[in-house]
N, C-alpha and C positions, 0 to 999 in steps of 0.2 A: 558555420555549424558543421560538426564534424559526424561520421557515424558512428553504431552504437559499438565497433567496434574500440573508437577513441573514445570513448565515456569509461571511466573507473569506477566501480563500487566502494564506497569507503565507511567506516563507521560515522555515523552520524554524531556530532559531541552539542553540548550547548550552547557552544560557541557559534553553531550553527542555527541561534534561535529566530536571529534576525531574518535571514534569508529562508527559511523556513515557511516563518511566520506569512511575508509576502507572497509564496509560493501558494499558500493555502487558499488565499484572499484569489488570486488568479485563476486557481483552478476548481475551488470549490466555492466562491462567493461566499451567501449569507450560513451556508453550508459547513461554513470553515473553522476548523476546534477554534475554542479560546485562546489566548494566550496561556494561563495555566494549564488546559492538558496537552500542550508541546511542550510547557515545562518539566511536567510530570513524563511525558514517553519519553525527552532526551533525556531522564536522568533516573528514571525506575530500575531497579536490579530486573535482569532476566528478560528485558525486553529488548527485541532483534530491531536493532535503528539502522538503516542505511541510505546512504545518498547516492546519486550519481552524479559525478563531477565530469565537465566538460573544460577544459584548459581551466581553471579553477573557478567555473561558475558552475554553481549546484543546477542540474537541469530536473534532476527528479528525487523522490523520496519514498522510502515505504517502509512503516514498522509494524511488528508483530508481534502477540502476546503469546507464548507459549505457557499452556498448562499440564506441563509433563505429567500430574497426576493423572489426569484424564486423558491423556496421548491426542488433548484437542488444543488446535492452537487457533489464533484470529488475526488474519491480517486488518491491521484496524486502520491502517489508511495506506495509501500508494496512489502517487500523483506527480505529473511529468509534463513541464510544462510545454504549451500547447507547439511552440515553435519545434521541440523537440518527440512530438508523437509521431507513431507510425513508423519507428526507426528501431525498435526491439528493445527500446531500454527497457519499457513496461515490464516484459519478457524475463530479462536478464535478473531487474531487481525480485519481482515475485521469487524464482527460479532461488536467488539467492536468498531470500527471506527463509524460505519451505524449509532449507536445506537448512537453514542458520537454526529454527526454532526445534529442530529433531524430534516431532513429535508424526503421527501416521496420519491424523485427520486436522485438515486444518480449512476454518471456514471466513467468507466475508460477507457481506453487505454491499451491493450496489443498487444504483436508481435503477428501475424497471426500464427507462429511457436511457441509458447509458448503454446503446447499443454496441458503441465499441470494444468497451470494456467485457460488455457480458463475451464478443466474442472471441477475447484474448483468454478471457477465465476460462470456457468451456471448450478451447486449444487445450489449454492445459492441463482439465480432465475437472474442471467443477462440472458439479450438476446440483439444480435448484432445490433445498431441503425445506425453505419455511418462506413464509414473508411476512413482512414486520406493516401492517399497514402504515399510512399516512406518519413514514418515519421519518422523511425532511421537512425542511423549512417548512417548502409550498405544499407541503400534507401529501408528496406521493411517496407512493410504497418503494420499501425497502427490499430486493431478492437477498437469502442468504444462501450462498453457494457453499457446497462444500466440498473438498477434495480427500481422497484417502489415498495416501502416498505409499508408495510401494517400498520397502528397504530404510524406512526411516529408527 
């Protein structure tokens, strides 16, 4: 395992559905999209897909929807598998999603219980705007974080 400095950012294609797909199942269980909407984010116009490649194993993923009309974007998943957490890739890809979708507010969804995530999100300047009750599986609530990006 190398560090997040040897991880590359690469575009995501749907060639990458297979390895995707597994990754989801990994890190989000019963939580994990369907097959059709990894179909649908690998291959929708205007959506920011990227991977992070480790010697050429996908360690992590995260895509965005940018709604330039509204200068609001959503990062709608980002996930890194567990062998490779705690090393800045989480970091590296958000960091790169923000930049990719060029929009000034951009917001997500995590479990109330995902404490590590809340505290990489709120490093990099979310703060909690809504919550989605009883919006996974097991009926726990959803935070929606938001950012307002500076220079976008």
């Amino acid at each position: 395992m190398s560090k997040p400095d040897g991880v590359v950012l690469q575009n995501a294609k749907l060639r990458d559905l297979g390895a995707l797909n597994k990754m989801e199942q990994v890190c989000f269980g019963k939580d994990a999209w369907p097959l059709l909407d990894l179909i649908a984010v690998l291959s929708l116009p205007g959506v920011v897909r990227l991977k992070a490649v480790d010697e050429k194993q996908i360690v992590g993923f995260v895509s965005g929807d940018p709604k330039p009309g509204q200068n609001l974007g959503w990062i709608t998943s980002i996930c890194v598998l567990p062998d490779y957490q705690g090393q800045g890739i989480g970091r590296k890809m958000m960091e790169a999603c923000e930049k990719g979708m060029g929009v000034s507010r951009i917001r997500l969804c995590v479990r109330r219980s995902n404490q590590n995530a809340i505290y990489l999100y709120t490093r990099l300047g979310y703060r909690e705007v809504d919550v989605w009750p009883a919006y996974y599986f097991d009926k726990e609530d959803g935070l929606i974080l938001e950012k307002i990006r500076e220079n976008s």
